[in-house]
C-alpha positions as CSV (number, residue, x, y, z in Angstrom):
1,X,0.0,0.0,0.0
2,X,1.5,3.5,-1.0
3,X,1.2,6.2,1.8
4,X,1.5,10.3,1.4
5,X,0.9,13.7,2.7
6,X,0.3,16.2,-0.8
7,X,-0.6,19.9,0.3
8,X,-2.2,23.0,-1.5
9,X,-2.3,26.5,-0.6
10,X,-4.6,29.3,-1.4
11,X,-5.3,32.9,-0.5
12,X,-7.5,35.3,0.0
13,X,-8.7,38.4,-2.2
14,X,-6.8,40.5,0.0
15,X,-3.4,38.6,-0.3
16,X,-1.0,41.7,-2.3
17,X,-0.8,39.1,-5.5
18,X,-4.3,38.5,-5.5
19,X,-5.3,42.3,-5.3
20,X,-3.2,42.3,-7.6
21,X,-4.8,39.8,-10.2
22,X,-8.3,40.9,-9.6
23,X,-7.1,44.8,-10.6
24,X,-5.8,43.1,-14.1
25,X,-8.8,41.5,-14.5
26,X,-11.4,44.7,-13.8
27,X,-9.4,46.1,-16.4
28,X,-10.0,43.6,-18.8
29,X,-13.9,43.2,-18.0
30,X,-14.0,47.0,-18.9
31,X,-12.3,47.3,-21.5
32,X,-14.1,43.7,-22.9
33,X,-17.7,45.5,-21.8
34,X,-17.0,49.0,-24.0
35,X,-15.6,47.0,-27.0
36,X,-15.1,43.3,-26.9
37,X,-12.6,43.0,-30.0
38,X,-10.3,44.7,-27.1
39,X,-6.6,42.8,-27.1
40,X,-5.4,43.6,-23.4
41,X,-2.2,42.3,-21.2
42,X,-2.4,44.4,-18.4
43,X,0.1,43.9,-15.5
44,X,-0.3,45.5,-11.6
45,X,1.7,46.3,-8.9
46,X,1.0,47.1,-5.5
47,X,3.0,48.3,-2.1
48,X,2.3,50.5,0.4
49,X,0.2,53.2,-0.7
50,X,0.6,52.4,-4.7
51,X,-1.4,50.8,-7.0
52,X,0.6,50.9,-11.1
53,X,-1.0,49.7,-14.0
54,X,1.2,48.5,-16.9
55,X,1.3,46.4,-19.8
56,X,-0.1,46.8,-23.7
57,X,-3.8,47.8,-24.6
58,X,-5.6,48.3,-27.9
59,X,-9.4,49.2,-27.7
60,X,-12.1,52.0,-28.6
61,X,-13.0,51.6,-24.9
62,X,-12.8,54.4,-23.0
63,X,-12.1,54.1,-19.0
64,X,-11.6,55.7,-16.1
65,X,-8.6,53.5,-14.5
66,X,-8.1,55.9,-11.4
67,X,-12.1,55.4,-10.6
68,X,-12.2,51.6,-11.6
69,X,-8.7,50.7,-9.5
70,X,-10.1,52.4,-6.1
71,X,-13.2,50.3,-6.4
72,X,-11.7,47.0,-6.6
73,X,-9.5,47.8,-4.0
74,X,-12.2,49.3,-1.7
75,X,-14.6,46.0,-2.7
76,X,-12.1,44.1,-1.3
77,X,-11.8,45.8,2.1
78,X,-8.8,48.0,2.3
79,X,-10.9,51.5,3.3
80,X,-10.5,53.4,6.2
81,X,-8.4,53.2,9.2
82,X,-8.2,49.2,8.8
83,X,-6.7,49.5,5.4
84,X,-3.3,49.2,7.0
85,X,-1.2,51.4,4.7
86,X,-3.0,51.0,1.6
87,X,-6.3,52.6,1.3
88,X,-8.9,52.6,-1.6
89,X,-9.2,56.1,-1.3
90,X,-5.5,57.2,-0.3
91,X,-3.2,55.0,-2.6
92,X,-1.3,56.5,-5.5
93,X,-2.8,55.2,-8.7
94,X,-0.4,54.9,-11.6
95,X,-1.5,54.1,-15.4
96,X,0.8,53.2,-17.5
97,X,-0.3,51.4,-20.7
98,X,0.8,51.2,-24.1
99,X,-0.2,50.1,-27.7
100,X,0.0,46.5,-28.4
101,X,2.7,45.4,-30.7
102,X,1.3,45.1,-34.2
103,X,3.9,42.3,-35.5
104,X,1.6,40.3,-32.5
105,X,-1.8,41.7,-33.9
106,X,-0.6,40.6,-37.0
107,X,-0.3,37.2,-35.8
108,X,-3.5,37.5,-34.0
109,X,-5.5,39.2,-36.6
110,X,-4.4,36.7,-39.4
111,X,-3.4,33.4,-38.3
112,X,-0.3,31.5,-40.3
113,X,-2.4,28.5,-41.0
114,X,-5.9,30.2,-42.2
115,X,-7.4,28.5,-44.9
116,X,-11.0,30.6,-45.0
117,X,-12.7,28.8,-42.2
118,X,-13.1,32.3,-40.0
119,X,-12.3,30.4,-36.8
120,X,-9.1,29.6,-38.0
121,X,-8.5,33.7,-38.6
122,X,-7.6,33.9,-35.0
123,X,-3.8,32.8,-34.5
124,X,-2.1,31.8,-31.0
125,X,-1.5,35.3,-29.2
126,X,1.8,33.8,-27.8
127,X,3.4,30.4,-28.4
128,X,3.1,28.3,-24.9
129,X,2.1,25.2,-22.9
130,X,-1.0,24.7,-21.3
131,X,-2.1,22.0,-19.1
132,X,-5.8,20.8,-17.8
133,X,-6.7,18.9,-15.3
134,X,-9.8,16.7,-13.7
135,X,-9.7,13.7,-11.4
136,X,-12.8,12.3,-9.5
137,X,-11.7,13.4,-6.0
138,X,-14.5,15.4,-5.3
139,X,-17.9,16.7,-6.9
140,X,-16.8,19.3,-9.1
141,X,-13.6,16.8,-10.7
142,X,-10.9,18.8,-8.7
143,X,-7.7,17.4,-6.3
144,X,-9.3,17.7,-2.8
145,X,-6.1,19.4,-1.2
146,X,-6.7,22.9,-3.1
147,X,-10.6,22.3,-3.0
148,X,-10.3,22.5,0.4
149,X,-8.2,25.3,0.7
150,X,-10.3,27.4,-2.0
151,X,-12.7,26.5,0.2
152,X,-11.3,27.6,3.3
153,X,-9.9,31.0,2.1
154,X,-13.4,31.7,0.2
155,X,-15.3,31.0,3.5
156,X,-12.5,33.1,5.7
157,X,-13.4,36.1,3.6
158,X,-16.9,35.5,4.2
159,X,-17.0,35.6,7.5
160,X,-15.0,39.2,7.4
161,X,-17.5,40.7,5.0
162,X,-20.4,39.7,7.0
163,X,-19.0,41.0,10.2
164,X,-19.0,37.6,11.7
165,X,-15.4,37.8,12.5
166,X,-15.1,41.5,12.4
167,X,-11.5,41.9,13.6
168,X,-10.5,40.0,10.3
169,X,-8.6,42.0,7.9
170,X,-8.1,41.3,4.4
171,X,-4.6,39.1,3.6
172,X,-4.8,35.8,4.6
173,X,-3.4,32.1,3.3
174,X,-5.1,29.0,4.0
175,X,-3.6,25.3,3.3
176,X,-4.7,21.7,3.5
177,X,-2.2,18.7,3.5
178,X,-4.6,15.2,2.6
179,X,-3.5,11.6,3.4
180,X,-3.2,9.5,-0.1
181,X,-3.4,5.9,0.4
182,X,-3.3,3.9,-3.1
183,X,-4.0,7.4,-4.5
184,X,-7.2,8.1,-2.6
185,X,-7.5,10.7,0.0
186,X,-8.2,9.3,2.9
187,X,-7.7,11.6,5.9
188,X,-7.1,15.2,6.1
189,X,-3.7,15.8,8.2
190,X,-3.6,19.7,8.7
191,X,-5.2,22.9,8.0
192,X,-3.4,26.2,8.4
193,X,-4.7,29.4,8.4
194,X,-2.7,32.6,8.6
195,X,-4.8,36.1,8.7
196,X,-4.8,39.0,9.6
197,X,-6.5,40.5,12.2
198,X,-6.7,43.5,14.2
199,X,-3.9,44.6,17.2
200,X,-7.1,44.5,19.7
201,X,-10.1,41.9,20.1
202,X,-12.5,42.4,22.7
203,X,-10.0,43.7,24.9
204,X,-7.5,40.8,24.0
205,X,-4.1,42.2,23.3
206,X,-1.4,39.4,24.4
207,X,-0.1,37.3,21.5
208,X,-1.1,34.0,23.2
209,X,-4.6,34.7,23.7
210,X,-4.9,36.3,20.2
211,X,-4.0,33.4,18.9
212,X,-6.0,31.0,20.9
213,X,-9.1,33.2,20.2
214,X,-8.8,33.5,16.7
215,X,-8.2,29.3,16.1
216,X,-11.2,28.6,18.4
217,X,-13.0,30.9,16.2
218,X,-11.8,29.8,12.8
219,X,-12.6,26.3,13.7
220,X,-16.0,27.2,14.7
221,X,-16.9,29.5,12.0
222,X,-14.7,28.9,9.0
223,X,-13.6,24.9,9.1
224,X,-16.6,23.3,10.3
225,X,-19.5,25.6,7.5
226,X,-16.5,25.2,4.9
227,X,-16.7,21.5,4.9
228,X,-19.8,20.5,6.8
229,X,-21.5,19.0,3.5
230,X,-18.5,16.5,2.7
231,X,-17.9,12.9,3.8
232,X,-14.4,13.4,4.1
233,X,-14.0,16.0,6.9
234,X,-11.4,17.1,9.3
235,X,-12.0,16.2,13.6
236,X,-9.9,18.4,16.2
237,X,-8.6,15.2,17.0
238,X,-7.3,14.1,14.1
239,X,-6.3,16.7,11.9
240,X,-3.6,19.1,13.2
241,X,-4.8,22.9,13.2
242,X,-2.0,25.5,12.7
243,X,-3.8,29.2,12.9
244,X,-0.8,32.0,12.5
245,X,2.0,30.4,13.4
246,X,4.3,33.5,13.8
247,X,1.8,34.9,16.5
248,X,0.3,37.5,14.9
249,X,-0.4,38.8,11.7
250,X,-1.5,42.7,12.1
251,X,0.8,44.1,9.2
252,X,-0.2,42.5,6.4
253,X,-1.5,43.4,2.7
254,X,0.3,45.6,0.1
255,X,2.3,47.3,3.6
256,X,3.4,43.7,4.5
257,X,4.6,42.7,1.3
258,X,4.6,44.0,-2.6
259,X,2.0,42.1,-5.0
260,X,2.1,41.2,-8.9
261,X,-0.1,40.0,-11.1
262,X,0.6,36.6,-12.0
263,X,2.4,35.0,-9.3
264,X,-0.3,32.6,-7.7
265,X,-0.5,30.4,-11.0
266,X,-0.8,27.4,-8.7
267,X,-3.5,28.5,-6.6
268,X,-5.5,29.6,-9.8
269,X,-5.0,26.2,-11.2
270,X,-4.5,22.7,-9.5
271,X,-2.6,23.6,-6.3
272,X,0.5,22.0,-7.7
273,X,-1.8,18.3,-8.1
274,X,-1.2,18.7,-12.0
275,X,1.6,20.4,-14.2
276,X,1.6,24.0,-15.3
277,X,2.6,25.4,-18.2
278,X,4.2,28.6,-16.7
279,X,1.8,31.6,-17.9
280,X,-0.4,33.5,-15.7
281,X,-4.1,34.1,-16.3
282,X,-5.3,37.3,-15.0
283,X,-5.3,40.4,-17.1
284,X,-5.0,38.7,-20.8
285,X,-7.8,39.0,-23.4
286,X,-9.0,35.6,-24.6
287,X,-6.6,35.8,-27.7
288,X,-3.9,34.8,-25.0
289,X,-4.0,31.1,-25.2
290,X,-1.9,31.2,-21.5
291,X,-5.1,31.5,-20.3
292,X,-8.2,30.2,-22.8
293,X,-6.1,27.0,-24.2
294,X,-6.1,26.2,-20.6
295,X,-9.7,27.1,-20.3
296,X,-10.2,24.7,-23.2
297,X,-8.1,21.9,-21.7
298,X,-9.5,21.9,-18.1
299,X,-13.2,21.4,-19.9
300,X,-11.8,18.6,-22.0
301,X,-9.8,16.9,-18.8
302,X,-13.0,17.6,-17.2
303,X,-15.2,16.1,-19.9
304,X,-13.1,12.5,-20.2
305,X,-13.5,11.9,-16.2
306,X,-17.5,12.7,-16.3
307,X,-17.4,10.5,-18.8
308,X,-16.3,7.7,-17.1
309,X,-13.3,7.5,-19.6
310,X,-10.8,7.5,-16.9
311,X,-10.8,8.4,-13.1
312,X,-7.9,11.1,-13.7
313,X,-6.7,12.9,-16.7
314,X,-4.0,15.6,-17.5
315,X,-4.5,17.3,-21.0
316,X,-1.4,19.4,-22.4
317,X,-2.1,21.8,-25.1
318,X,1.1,23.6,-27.1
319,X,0.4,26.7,-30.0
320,X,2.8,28.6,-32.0
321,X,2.3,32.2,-31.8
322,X,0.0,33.5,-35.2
323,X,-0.9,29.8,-35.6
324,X,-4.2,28.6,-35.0
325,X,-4.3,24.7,-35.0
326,X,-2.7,23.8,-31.6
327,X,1.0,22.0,-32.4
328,X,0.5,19.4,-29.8
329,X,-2.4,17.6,-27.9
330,X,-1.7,15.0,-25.2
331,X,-3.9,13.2,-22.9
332,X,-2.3,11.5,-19.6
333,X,-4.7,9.4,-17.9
334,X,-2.1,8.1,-15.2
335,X,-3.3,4.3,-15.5
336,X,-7.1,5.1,-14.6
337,X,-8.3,5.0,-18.6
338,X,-11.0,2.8,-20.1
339,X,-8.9,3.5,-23.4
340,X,-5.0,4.0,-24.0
341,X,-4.1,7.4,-23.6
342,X,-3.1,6.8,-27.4
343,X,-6.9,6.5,-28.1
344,X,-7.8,9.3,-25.6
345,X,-6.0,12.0,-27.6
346,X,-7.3,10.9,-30.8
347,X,-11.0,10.8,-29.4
348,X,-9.8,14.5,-27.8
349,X,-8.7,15.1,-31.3
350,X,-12.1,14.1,-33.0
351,X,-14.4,16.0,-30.7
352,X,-13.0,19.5,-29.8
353,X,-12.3,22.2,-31.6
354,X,-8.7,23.6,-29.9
355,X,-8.2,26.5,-32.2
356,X,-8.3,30.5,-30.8
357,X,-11.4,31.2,-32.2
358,X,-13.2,28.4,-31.6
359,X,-12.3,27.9,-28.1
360,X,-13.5,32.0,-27.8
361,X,-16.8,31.3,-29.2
362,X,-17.0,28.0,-27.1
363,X,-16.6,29.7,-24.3
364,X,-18.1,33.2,-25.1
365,X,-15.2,34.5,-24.1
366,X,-15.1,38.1,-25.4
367,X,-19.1,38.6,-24.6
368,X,-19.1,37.2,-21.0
369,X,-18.4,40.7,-19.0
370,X,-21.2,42.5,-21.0
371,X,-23.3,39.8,-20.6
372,X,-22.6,39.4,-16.4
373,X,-23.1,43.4,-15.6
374,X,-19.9,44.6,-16.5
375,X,-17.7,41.7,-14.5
376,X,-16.8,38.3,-14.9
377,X,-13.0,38.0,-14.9
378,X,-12.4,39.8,-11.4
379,X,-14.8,37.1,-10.0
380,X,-12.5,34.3,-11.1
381,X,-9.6,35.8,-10.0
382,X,-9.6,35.1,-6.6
383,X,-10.2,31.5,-5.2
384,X,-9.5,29.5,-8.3
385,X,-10.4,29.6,-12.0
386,X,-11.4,25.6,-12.4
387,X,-13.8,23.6,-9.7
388,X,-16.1,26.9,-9.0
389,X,-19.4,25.7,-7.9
390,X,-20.2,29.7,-6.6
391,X,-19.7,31.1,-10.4
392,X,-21.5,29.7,-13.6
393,X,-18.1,29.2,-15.7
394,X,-18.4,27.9,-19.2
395,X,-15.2,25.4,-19.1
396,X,-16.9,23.9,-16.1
397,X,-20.0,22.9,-17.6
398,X,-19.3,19.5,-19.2
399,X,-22.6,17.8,-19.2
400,X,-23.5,17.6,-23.0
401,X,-19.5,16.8,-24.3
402,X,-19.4,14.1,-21.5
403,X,-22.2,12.5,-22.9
404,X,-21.0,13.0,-26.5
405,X,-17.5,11.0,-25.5
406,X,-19.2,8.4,-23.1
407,X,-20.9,7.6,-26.6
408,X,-18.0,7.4,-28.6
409,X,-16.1,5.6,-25.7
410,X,-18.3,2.8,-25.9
411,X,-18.1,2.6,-29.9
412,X,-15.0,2.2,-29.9
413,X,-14.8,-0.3,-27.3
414,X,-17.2,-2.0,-28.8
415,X,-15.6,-2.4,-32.4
């Protein structure tokens, strides 16, 4: 019998690099709202009492960035005299964009390999590597270890909006390590939480009893509702609880620490469960296969295990920059397959369309912030982009594909 401890991280909205992402992506839903054709890769920054926006633009849109930064960052919390540093209202706001390159619009505009078919006019906006994943861990096909710390970190920032935990301040991290046995999860080892609170709570000041006060609540209000509905859950005699190990955690946010855009590509993704192809998500237009080819490959991964076609599956994706027919498809099904993973790719092969375009009309890509008020991207953002049972995303819903390959499955088993 094989034994082992795998762990996944995530954060929360208020975590400098998620800021961060969720600025990139307001951008892009703007921009995307005004004029969908709009190619954006738009880059932030944060520290103490800035906010830049960088990167390359091209769009009959017209925004106001100053406005449209300072509400992000005041949705997310940081107003007042608990923004720490770094307030909505009282940050420097920097906007720095430029003009695409057009040798990559040319690309774009005109793919290498169009032969008519007006899908195929969209080329690759970069060359790359994207990976998907699904595995039958858990109800929505994701590795239990960063389901349950999505879950966790989504749940911690509940409880702060809704005043529930009111000394709560925005930055925190949550992590999960699971017992494998045989490669199924089996017990769930430790959970740690680190967040930020207030200096003060109810008169508490004294690191010790901080720290006892906020893990009794956390375990009362943020563990036990987070994963009350599963069959796998974690005991306070079993599972080792870790709540800010340091002591405290009053500094935090962009005064605590600079943020990027881009640097939390395993929390966005698998939690480190499943390969990554290195590019971030956040603040790229749909064009920018770093973040719809893997879109595209988490609904086909996705689509083979509700299929029954294998228990887990990995699906790389590669594209040449101004070409639209991907280069490479693989399927990895790790052993768990109904079919070779020979056969897998070719039925992968048969039944989606993995070009630009098509994965953008798929997907609705462009249209989905005019269509959801104005924002869709700065919802994803934060707590994950695959597995999202609190957002309606279009890569997640696999029901009619599924059906389509469990068909075709059988077929060819059959012949």
């Amino acid at each position: 019998m094989s034994r082992y401890v795998f762990t996944s991280e995530s954060v929360t909205e208020g975590h400098p690099d998620k800021i961060c992402d969720q600025v990139s992506d307001a951008v892009l839903d703007a921009l995307l709202a005004e004029d969908p054709a709009s190619r954006v890769a738009c880059e932030t920054v944060v520290n103490t009492g800035l906010c830049l926006i960088t990167g390359e633009v091209t769009t009959t849109a017209r925004v106001d960035f100053n406005t449209l930064v300072r509400g992000v960052i005041q949705q997310i919390g940081y107003t007042g005299a608990r923004a720490g540093g770094f307030d909505a209202h009282g940050c420097a706001v920097l906007v720095a964009l430029d003009q695409q390159s057009p040798d990559i619009a040319q690309g774009v505009d005109e793919a290498d390999d169009h032969d008519g078919d007006p899908l195929d006019k969209v080329g690759a906006g970069d060359q790359g590597i994207m990976f998907g994943f699904a595995c039958d861990e858990t109800p929505e096909l994701m590795p239990l270890p960063i389901s349950l710390a999505h879950r966790l970190a989504r749940r911690l920032s509940e409880v702060r909006h809704d005043g529930t935990l009111g000394y709560l301040l925005p930055d925190g991290k949550t992590q999960v390590s699971v017992v494998y046995e045989d490669e199924r999860p089996v017990a769930i080892d430790t959970i740690l939480i680190s967040t930020q609170h207030t200096p003060e709570i109810d008169g508490l000041s004294e690191e010790k009893a901080l720290r006892e006060r906020i893990a009794a609540d956390l375990w009362s209000h943020v563990v036990v509702p987070a994963t009350a509905d599963l069959a796998l859950r974690p005991s306070r005699e079993s599972t080792r609880f870790l709540v800010n190990p340091t002591g405290k955690f009053v500094v935090g946010g962009p005064q605590g620490d600079a943020g990027l855009t881009g640097r939390k590509i395993i929390v966005d993704t698998y939690g480190g469960y499943a390969r990554h192809g290195g590019g971030a998500f956040s603040g790229k237009d749909p064009t920018k296969v770093d973040r719809s080819a893997a879109y595209a490959a988490r609904y086909v991964a996705k689509a083979l295990v509700a299929a029954g076609l294998a228990r887990k599956a990995e699906v790389q994706l590669s594209y040449a920059i101004g070409v639209a027919k991907p280069v490479s498809i693989l399927v990895e099904s790790f052993g768990t397959g109904t079919r070779s993973n020979a056969d897998l790719t070719a039925l992968v092969q048969r039944h989606f369309d993995l070009r630009p375009g098509a994965i953008i009309e798929t997907f609705g890509l462009r249209e989905l912030p005019q269509q959801r008020g104005g924002r869709f991207y700065q919802d994803v953002a934060a707590y994950g982009h695959f597995g999202r049972s609190d957002l309606q995303l279009p890569w997640e819903d696999v029901a009619t594909i599924a059906a389509v390959l469990r068909e075709a499955g059988a077929v060819a088993a059959a012949a």
